[in-house]
MMTF fields as JSON, N, C-alpha, C and O atoms, coordinates in Angstrom:
{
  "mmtfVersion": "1.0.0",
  "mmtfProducer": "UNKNOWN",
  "numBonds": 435,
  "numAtoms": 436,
  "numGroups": 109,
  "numChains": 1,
  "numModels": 1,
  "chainsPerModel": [1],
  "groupsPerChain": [109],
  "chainIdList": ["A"],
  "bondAtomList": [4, 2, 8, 6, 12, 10, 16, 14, 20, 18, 24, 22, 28, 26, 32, 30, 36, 34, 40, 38, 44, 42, 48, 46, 52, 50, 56, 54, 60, 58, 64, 62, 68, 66, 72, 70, 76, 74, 80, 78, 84, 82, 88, 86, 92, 90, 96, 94, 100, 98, 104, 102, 108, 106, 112, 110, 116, 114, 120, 118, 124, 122, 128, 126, 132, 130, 136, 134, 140, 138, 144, 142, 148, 146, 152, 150, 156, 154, 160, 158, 164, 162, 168, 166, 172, 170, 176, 174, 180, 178, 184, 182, 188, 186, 192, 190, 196, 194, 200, 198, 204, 202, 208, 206, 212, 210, 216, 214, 220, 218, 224, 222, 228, 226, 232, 230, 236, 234, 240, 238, 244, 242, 248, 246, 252, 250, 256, 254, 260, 258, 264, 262, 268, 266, 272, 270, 276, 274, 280, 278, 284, 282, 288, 286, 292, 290, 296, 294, 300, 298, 304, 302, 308, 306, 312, 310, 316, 314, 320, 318, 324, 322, 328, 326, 332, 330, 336, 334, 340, 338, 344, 342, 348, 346, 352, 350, 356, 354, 360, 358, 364, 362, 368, 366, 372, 370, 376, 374, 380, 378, 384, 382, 388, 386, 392, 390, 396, 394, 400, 398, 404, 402, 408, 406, 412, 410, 416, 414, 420, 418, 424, 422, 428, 426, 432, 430],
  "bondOrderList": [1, 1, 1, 1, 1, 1, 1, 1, 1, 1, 1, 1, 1, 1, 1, 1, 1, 1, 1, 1, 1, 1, 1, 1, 1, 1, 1, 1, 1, 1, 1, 1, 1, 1, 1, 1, 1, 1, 1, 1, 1, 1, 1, 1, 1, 1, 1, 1, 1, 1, 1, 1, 1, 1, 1, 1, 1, 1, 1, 1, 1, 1, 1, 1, 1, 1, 1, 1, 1, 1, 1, 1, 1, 1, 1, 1, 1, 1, 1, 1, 1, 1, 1, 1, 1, 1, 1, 1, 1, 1, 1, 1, 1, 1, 1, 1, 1, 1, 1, 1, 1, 1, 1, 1, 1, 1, 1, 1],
  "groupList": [{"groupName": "UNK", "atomNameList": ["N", "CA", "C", "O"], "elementList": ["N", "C", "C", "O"], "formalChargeList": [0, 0, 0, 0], "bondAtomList": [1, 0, 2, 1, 3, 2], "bondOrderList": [1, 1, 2], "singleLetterCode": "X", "chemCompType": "L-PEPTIDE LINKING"}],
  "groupTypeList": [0, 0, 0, 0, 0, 0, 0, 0, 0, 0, 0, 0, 0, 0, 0, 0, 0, 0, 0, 0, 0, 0, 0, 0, 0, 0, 0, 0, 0, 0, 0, 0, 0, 0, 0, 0, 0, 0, 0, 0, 0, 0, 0, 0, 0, 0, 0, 0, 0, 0, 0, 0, 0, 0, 0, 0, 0, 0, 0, 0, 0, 0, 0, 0, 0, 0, 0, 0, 0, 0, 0, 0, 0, 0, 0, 0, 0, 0, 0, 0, 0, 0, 0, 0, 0, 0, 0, 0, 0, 0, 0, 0, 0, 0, 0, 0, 0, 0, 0, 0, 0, 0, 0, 0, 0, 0, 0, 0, 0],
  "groupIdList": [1, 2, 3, 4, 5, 6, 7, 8, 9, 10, 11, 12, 13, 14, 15, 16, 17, 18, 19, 20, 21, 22, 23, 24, 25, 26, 27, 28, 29, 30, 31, 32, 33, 34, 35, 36, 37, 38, 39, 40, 41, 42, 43, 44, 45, 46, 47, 48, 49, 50, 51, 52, 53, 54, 55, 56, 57, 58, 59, 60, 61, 62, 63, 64, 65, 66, 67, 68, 69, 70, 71, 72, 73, 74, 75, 76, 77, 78, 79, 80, 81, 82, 83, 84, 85, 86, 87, 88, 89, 90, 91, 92, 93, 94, 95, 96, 97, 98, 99, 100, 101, 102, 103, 104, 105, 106, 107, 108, 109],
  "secStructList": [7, 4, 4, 4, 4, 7, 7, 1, 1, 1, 7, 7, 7, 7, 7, 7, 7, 6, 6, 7, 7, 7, 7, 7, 7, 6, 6, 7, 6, 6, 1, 2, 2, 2, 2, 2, 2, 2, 2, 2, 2, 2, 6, 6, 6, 1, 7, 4, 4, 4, 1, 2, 2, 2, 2, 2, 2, 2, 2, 2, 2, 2, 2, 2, 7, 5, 7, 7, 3, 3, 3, 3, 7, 1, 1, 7, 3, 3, 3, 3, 7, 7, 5, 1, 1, 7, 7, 7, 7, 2, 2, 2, 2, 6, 6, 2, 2, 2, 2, 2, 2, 2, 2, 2, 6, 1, 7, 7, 7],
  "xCoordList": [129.835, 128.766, 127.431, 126.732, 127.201, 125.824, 126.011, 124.883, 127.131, 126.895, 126.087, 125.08, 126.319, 125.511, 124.497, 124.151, 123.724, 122.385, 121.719, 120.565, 122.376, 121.545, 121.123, 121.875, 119.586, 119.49, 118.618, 117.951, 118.557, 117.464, 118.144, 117.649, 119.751, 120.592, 119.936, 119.75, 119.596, 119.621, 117.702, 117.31, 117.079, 115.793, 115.435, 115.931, 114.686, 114.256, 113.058, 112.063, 112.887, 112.018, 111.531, 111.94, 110.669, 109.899, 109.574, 109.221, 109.584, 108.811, 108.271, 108.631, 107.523, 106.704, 107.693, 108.922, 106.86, 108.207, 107.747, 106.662, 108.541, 109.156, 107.854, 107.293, 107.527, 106.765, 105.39, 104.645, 104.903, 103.846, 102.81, 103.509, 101.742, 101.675, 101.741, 102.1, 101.382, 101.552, 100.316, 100.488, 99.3, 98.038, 98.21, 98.69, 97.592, 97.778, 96.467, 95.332, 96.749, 95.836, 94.738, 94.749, 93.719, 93.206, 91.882, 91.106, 91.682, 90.861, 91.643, 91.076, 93.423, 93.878, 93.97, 94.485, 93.757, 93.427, 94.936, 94.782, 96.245, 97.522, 97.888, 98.575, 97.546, 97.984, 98.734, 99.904, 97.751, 98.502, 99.896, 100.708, 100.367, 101.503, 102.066, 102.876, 101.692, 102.754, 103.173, 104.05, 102.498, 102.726, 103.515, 104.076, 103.778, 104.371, 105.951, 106.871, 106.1, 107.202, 107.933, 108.931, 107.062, 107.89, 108.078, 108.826, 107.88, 108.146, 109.339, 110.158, 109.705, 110.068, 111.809, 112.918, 111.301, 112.345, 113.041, 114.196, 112.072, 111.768, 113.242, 114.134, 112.969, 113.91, 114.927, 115.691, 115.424, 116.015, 117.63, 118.609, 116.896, 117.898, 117.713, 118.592, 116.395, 115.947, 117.065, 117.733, 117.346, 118.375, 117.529, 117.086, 117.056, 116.232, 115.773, 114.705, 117.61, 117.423, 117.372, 117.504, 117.11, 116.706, 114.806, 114.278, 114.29, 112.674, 112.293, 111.132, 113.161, 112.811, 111.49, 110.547, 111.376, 110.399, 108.718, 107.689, 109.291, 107.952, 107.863, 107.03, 108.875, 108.464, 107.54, 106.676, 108.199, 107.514, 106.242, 105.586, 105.833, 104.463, 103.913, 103.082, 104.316, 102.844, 103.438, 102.524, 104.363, 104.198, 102.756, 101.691, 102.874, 101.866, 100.633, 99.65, 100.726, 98.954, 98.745, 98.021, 99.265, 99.127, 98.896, 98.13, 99.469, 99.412, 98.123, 97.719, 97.411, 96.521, 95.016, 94.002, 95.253, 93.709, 93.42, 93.977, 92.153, 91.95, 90.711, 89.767, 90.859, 90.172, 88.944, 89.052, 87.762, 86.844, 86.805, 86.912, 86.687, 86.768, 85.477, 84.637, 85.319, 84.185, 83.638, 83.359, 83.617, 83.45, 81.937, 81.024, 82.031, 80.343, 80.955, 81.81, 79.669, 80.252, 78.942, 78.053, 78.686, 77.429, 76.549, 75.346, 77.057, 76.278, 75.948, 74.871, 76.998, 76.828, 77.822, 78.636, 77.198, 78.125, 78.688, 77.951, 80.117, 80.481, 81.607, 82.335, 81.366, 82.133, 83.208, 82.966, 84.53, 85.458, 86.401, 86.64, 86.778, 87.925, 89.253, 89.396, 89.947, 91.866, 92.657, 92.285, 93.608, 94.629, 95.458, 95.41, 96.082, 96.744, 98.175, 98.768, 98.488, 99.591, 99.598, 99.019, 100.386, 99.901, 101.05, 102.177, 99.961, 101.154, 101.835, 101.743, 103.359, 104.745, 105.119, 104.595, 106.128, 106.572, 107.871, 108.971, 107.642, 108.384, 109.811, 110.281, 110.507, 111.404, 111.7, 112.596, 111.356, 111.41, 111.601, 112.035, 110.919, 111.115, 112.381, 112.934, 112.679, 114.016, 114.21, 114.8, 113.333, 112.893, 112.944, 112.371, 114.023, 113.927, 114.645, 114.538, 115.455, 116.235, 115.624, 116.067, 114.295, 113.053, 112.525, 112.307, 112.023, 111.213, 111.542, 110.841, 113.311, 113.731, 114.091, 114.236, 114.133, 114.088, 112.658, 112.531, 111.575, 110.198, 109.997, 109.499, 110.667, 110.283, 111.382, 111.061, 112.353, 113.439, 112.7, 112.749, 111.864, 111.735, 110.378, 109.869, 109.777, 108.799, 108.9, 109.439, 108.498, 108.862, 107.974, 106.744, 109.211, 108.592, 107.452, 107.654, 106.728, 105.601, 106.2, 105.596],
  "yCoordList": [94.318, 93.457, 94.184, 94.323, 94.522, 95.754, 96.554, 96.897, 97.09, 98.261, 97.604, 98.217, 96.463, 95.775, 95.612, 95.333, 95.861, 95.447, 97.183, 97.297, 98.088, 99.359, 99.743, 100.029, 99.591, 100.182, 101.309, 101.869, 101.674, 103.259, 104.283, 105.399, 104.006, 105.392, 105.929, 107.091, 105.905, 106.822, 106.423, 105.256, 107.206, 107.155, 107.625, 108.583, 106.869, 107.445, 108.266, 107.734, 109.785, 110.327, 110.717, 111.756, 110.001, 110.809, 111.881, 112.708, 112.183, 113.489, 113.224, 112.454, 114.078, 114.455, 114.309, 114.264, 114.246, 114.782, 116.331, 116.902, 116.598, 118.047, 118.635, 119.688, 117.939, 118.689, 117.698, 117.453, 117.153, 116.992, 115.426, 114.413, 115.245, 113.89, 113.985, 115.048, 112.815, 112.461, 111.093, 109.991, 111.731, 110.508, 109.999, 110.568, 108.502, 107.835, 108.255, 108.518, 108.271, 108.371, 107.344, 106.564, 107.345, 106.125, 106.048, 105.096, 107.254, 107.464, 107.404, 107.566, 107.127, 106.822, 108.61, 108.519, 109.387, 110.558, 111.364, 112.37, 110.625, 111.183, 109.696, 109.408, 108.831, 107.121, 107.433, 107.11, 108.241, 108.332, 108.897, 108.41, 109.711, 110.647, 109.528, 109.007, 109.002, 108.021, 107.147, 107.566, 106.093, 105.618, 105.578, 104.548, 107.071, 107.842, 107.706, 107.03, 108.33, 108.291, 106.914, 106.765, 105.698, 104.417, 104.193, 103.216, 104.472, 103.539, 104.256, 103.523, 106.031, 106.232, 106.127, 106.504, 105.355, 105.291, 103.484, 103.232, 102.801, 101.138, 101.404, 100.597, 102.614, 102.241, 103.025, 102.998, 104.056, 104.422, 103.873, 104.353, 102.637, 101.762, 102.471, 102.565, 102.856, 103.905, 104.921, 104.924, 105.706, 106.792, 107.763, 107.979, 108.683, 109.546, 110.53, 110.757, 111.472, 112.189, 112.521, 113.689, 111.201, 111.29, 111.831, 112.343, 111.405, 111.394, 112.707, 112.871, 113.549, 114.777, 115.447, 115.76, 115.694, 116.296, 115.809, 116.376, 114.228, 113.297, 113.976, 114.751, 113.444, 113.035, 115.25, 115.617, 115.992, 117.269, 117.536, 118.507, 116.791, 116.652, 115.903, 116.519, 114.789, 113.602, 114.862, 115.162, 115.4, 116.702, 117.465, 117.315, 118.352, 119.407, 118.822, 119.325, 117.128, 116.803, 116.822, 117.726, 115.898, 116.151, 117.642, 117.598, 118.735, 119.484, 119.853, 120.841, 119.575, 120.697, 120.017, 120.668, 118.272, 117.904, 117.966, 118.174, 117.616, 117.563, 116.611, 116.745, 115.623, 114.631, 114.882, 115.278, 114.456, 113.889, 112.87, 111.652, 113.335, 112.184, 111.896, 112.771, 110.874, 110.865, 109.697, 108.509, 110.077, 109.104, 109.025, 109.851, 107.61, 107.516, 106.384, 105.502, 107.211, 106.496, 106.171, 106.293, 105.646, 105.021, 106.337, 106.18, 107.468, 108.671, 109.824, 110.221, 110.012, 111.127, 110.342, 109.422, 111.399, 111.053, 112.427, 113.406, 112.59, 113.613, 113.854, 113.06, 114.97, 114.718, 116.096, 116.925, 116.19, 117.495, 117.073, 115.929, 118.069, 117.949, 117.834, 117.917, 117.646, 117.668, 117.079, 116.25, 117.764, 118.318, 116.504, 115.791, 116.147, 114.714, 115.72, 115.32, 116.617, 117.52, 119.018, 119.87, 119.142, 120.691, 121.299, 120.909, 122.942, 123.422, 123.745, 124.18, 123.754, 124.276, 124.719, 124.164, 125.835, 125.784, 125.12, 125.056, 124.625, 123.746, 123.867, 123.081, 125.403, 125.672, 125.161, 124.318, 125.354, 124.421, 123.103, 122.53, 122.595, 120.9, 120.728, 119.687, 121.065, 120.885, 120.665, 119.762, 122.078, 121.662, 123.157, 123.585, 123.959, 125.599, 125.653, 126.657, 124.45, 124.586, 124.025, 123.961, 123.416, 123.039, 124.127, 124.544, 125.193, 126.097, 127.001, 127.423, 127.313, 128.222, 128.051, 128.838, 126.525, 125.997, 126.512, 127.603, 125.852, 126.451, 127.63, 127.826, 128.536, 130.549, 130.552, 131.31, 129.962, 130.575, 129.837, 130.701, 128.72, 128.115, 128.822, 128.616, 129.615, 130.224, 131.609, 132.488, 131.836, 133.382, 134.232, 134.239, 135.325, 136.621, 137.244, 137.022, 137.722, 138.471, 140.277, 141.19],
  "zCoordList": [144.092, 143.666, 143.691, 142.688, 144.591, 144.972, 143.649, 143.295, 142.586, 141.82, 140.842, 140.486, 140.32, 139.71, 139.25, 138.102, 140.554, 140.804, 141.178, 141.592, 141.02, 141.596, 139.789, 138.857, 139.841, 138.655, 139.064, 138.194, 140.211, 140.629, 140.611, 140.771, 140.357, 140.545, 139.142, 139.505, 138.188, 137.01, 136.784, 136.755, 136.695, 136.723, 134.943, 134.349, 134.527, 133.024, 132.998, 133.49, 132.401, 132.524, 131.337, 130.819, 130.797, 129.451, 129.064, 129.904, 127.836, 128.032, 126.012, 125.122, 126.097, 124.899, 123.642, 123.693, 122.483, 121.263, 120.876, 120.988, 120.566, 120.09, 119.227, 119.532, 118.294, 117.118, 117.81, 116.861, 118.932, 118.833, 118.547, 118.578, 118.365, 118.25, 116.87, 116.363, 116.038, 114.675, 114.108, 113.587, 114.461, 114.325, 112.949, 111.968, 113.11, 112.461, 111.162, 111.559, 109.828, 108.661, 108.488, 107.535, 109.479, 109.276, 108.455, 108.531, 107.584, 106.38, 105.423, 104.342, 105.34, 104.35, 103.514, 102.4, 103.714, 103.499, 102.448, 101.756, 102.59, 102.222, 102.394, 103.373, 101.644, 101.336, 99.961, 99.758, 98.845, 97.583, 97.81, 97.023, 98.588, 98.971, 99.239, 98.473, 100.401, 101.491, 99.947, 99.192, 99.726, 98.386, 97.591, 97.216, 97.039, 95.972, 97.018, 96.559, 98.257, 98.999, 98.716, 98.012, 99.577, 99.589, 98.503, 98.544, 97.343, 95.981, 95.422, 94.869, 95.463, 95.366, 96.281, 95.902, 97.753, 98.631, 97.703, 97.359, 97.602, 97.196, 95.416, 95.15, 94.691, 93.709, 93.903, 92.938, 95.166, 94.972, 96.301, 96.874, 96.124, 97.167, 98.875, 99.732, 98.951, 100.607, 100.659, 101.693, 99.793, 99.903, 99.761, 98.633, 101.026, 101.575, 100.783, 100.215, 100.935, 100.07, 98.815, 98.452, 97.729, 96.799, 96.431, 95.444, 97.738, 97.451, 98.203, 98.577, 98.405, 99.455, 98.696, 99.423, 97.181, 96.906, 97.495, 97.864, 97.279, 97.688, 99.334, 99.804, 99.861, 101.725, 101.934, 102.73, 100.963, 101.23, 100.601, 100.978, 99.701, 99.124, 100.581, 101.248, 100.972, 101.952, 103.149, 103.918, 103.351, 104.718, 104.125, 104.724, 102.794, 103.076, 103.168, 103.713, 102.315, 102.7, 103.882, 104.298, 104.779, 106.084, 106.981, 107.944, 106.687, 107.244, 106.621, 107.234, 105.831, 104.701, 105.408, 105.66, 105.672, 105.855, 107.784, 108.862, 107.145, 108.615, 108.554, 107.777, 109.497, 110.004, 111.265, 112.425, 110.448, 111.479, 112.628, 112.482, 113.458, 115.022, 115.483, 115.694, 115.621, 115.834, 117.464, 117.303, 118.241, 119.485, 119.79, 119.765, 120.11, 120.833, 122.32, 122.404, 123.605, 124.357, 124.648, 123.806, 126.105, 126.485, 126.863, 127.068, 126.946, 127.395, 125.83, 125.385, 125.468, 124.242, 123.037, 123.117, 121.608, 120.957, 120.531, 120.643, 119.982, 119.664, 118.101, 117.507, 117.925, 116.686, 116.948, 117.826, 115.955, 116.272, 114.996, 114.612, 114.554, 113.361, 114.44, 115.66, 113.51, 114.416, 112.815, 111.984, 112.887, 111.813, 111.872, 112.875, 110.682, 110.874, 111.483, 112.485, 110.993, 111.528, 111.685, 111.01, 112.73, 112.931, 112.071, 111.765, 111.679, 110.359, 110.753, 111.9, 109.843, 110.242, 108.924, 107.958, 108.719, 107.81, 106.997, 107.545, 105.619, 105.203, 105.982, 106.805, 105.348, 105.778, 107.482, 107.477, 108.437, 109.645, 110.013, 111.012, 108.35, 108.205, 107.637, 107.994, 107.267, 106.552, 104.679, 104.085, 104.018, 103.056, 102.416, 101.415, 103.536, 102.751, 101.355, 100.651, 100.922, 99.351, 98.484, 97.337, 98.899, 97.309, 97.364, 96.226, 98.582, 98.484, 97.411, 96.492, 97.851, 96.963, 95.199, 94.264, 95.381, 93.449, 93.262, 92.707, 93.662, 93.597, 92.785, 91.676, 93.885, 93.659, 92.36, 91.445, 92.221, 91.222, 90.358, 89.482, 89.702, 88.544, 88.235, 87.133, 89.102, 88.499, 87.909, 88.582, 86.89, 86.167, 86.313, 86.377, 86.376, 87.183, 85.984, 84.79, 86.267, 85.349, 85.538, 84.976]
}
């Protein structure tokens, strides 16, 4: 009866995610991207990998802008850029077989 009730044997310990935080777009800054994604997820019955070109377009906006922060408190005010995502390369995202249609559909000079 006691096993029941022991819920301290297994302790949950958080930890960070992997790639980092993921702030929210709140200048809307990569909305047209996001956009372009869901509509493209919206007709294609949410079958993912149909919109991969999209979901890797709203990645590079994200990685490309960078956002103003801007805090005021009762003492100072301050301002600092910070990235909506920190860069990675596509290939890492899971996006190294558009890279390579990319390089092959472009002609060599």
């Amino acid at each position: 009866m006691s096993t029941a009730m022991n819920f301290g044997s297994k302790s949950f310990k958080p930890r960070p995610p992997d790639k980092g935080a993921f702030p929210l777009d709140h200048f809307g800054e990569c909305s047209a991207f996001k956009e372009r994604f869901m509509e493209c997820l919206r007709e294609s019955g949410y079958e993912s990998s149909a919109c991969r070109q999209r979901a890797m377009a709203y990645l590079e906006c994200r990685m490309e802008r960078q956002a103003i922060v801007f805090c005021i408190t009762f003492l100072f005010c301050c301002f600092w850029l910070r990235q909506l995502m920190a860069n990675e390369p596509l290939e890492k995202l899971g996006f190294k077989d558009l890279i390579d249609e990319k390089s092959e559909a472009k002609p060599e000079k």
